[in-house]
C-alpha positions in Angstrom: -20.7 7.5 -8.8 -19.4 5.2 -11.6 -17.1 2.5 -11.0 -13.7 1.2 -12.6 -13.5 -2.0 -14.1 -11.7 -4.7 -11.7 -9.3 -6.6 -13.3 -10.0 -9.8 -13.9 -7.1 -12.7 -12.5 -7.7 -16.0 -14.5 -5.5 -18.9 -12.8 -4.9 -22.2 -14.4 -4.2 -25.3 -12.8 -4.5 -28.8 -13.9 -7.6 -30.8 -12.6 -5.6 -33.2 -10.5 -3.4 -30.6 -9.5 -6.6 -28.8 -8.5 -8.0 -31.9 -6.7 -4.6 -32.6 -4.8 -5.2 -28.8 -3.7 -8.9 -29.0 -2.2 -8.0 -32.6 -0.7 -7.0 -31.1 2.5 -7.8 -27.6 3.0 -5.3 -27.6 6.1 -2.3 -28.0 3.9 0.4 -25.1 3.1 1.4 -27.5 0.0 1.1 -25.4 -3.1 0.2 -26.7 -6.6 1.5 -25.2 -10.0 -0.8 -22.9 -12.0 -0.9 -20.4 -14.5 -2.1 -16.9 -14.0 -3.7 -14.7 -16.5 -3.8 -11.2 -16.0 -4.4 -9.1 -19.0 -2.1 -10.5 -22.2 0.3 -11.7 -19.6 0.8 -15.3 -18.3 2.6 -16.1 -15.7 3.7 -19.3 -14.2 2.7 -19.5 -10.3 2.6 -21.5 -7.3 -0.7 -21.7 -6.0 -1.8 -22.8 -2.0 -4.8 -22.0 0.5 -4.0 -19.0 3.3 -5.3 -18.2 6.8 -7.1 -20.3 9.5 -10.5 -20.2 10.5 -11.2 -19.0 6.8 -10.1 -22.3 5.4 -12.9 -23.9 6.8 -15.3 -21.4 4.6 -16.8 -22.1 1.3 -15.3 -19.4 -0.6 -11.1 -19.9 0.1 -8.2 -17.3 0.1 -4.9 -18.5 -1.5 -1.5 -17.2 -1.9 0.2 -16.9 -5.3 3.8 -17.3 -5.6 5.7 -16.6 -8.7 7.5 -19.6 -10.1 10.2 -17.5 -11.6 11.3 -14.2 -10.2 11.5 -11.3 -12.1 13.4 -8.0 -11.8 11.2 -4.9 -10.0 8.1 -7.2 -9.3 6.7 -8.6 -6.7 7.3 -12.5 -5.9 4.1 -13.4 -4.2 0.7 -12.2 -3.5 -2.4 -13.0 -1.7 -6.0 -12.9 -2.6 -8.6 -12.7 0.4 -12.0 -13.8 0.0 -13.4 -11.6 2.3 -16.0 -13.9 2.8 -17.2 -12.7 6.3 -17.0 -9.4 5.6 -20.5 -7.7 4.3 -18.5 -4.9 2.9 -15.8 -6.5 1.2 -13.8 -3.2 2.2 -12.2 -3.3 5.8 -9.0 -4.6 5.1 -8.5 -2.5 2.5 -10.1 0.9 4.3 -7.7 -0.3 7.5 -4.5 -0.7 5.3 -5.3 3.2 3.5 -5.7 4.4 7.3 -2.6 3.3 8.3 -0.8 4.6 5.2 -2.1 7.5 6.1 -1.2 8.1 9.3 1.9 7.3 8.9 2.4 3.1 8.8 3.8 0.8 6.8 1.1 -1.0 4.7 0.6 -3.0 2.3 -1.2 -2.3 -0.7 -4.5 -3.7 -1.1 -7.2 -3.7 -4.4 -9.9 -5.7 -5.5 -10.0 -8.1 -8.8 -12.5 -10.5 -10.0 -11.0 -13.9 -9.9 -11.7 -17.0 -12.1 -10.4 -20.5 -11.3 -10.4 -22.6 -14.7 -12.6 -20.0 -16.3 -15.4 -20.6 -13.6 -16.4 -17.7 -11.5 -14.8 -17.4 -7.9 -16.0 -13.4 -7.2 -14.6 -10.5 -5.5 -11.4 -10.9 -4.4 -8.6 -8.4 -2.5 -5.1 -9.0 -3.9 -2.9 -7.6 -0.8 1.1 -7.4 -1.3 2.8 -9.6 0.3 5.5 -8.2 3.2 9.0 -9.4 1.9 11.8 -8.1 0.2 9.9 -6.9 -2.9 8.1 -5.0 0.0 10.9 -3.3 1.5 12.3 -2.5 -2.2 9.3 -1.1 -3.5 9.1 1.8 -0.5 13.2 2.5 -0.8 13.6 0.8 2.4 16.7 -0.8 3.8 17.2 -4.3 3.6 16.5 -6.1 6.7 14.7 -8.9 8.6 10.8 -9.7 8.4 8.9 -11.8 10.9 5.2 -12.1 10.8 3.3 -12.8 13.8 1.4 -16.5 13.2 -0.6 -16.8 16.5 -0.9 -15.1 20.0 2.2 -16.0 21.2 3.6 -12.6 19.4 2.7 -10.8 22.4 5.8 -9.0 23.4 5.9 -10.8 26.7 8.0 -14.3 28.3 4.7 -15.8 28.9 3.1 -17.4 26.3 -0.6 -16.2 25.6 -2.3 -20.2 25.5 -1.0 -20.9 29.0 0.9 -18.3 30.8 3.7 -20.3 31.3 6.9 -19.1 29.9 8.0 -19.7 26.8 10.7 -22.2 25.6 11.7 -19.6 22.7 11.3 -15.9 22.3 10.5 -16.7 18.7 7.6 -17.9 19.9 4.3 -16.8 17.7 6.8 -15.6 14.9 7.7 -16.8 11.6 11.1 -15.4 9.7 9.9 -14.2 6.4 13.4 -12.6 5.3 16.3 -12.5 7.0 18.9 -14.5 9.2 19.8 -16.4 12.6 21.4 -13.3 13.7 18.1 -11.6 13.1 16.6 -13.5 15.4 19.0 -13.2 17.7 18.1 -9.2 17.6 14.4 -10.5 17.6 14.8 -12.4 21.0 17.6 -9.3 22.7 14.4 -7.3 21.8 11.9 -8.7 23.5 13.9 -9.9 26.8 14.6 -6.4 26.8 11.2 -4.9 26.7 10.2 -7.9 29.5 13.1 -7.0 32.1 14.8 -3.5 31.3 13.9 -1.2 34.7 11.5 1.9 33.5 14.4 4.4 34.0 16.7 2.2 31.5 13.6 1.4 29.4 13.6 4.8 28.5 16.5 5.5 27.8 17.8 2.7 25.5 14.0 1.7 24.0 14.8 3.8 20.8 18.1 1.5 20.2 15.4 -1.2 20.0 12.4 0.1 18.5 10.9 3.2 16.4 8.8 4.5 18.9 6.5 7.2 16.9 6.0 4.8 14.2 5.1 2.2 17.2 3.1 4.9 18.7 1.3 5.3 15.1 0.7 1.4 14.5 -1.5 1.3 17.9 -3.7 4.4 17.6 -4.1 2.9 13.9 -4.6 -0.7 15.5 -7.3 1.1 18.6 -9.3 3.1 16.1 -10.2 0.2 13.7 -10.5 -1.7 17.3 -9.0 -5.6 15.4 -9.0 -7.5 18.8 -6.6 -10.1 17.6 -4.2 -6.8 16.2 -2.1 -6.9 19.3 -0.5 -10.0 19.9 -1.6 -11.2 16.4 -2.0 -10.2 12.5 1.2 -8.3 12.5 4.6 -8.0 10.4 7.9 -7.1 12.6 10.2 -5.3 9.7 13.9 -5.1 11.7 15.9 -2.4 9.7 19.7 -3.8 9.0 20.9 0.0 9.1 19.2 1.3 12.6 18.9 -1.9 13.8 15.5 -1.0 15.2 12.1 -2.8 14.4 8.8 -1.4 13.1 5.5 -2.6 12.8 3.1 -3.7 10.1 -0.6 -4.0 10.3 -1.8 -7.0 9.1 -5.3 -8.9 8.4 -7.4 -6.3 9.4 -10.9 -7.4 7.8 -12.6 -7.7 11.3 -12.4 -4.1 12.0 -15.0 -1.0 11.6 -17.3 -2.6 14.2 -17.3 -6.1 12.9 -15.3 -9.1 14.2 -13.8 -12.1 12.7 -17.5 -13.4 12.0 -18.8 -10.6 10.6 -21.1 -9.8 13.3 -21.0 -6.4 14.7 -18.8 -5.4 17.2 -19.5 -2.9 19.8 -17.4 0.3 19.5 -16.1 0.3 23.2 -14.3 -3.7 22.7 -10.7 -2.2 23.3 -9.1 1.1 25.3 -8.1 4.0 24.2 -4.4 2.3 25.2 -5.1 -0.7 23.5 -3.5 -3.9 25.2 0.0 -5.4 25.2 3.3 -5.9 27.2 5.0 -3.4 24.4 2.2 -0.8 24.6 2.1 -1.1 28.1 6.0 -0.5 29.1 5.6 2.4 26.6 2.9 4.3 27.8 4.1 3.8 31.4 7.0 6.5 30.4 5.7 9.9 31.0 7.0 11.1 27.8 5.7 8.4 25.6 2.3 8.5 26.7 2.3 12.5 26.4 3.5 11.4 22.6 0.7 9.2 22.3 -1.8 11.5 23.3 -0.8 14.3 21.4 -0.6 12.2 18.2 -4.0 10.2 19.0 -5.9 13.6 19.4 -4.6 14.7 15.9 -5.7 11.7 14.0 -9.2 11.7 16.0 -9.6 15.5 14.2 -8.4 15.0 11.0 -7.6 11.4 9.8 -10.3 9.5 11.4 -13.5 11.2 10.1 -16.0 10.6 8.1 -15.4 13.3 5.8 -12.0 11.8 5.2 -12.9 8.6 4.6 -16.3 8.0 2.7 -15.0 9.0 -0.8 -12.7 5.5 -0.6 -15.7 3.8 0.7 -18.3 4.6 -1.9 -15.6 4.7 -5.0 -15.0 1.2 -3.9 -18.2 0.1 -3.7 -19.0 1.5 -6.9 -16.1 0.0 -8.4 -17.8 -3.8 -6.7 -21.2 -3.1 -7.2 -21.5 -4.3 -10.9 -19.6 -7.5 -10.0 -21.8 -8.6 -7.2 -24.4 -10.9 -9.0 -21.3 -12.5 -10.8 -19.8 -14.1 -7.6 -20.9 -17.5 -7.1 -20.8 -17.1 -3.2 -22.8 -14.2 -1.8 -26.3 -12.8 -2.3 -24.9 -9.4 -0.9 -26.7 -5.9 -2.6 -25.9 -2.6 -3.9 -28.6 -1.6 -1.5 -26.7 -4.0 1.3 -23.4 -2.3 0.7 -24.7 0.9 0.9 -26.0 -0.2 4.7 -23.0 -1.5 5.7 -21.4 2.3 4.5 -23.4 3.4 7.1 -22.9 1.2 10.0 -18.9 2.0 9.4 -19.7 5.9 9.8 -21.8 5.2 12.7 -18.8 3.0 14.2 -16.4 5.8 13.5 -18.7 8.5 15.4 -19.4 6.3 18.5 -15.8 5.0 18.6 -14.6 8.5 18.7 -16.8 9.6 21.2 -15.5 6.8 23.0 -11.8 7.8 22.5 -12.0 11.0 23.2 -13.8 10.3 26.4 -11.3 7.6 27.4 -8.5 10.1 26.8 -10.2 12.5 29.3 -10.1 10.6 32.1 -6.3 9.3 32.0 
């Protein structure tokens, strides 16, 4: 199969503001820049992104635009993908959720130059914010993304089980208001101490359930163990006044973990694991939901047959670029192997499924 060009991203930036960026690769300070994309350039804000990854030798960034402009995005972010073999598991987990049924961010790759010297293969991944919302005809509304564990949908924080001195705890407010999080905090003191008959009952004021529902099977299939309490977006809709959930980082997925070594395919239940999902697959009616909508996507979503044209049009589309990035010695042959080991995840984890989903 022959592969599309990627587009190249040339960004600009000063030597010393370039050097005032790598002097501490902890820092959320961004520095000016210039991006180059095709004839255009456009003025950004440039800073490093994640948290282990900084610590790698190939770094992810987020680029901001300096000036906004009408029916564009405002920010994106480019992933290294350095620990993954594949380069593809983010994107292949963001295309699964889309569709199934989740909101997702769209993901593609580009080859990206820093000063005109090579940096490789990249992923540019929207950002979730307004432009987000606007692009998909949504509502306006609130956005929170889930920083660290403490996004777990319980009182207790995740790093001591203790309880927490703020139900904001683990988020950060995107978009959005005080009042927001006002509704952010109602929500999850109600999920924590609502009895099961009123949980029921009033959960859909709170929450969309079947996209909920949707987000885990999406979240148990790829199996990301940090996915539950972590690498999320909360999207709170300002005209139902319920939340939804957004998958996010999901490179350590397809039977690989945040390392890149392999993962087995039996890590996580079939129910996944947090307070949320637990409540709601305590409700007869939810869980029958669940299992009626898991089955489906088992059959016809996650398959092989389904899936492999994306994989092997995108590495076609990479394979030409690999000897140009400075930071892997990864092969066509080597992508081709890791093609494999994500079909042979997606057979043994849906053995494994099915099988759990027998004996509940």
């Amino acid at each position: 199969m022959n592969g599309t060009a990627l587009p190249a991203f040339r960004l600009n930036i000063h030597q010393s503001r370039l050097t005032e960026l790598k002097k501490d690769i902890w820092s959320d300070k961004a520095v000016p820049g210039v991006l180059q994309t095709g004839s255009a350039n456009i003025p950004v804000f440039v800073s490093y992104r994640g948290s282990h990854i900084r610590k790698l030798k190939k770094k992810s960034y987020d680029i901001q635009y300096r000036k906004h402009m009408k029916n564009r995005e405002s920010s994106f972010h480019l992933n290294a993908e350095f620990n993954d073999p594949s380069y593809i598991r983010n994107r292949l987990s963001f295309h699964f959720f889309e569709k199934i049924g989740v909101l997702s961010p769209s993901a593609s790759h580009v080859f990206l130059y820093i000063n005109e010297k090579k940096e490789g293969i990249y992923l540019k991944i929207e950002s979730v914010d307004d432009a987000f919302l606007k692009k998909r005809n949504l509502e306006d509304g609130a956005i929170y993304y889930a920083v660290d564990d403490d996004a777990n949908f319980s009182l207790l924080s995740s790093f001591d089980k203790q309880a927490k001195k703020n139900l904001l705890q683990g988020y950060e407010r995107k978009s959005g208001s005080k009042r927001h999080d006002d509704a952010l905090q109602e929500f999850i003191y109600f999920i924590n101490t609502a009895k099961d008959d009123v949980f029921a009952k009033e959960i859909k004021r709170y929450l969309h359930v079947k996209q909920y529902l949707l987000w885990l099977i999406g979240a148990v299939c790829t199996q990301n163990f940090d996915g539950f309490v972590h690498n999320y977006a909360l999207y709170l809709n300002e005209k139902t006044g319920s939340f939804q959930i957004i998958p996010w980082d999901y490179d350590a997925t397809w039977g690989r973990n945040i390392n890149g070594k392999e993962m087995k395919h039996d890590r996580i239940p079939v129910t996944g694991y947090n307070t949320l999902s637990a409540r709601l697959l305590d409700i007869p009616a939810f869980k029958a939901q669940y299992f009626i909508l898991i089955k489906h996507i088992l059959q016809h979503e996650f398959t092989i047959s389904r899936l492999s044209p994306f994989l092997t049009k995108w590495h076609a589309d990479l394979t030409p670029y690999l000897h140009m990035d400075p930071y892997t010695t990864i092969t066509s042959e080597q992508l081709e192997d890791e093609q494999k080991q994500i079909f042979q995840y997606i057979e043994k984890r849906k053995r494994f499924l099915l099988f759990e989903l027998a004996r509940l």
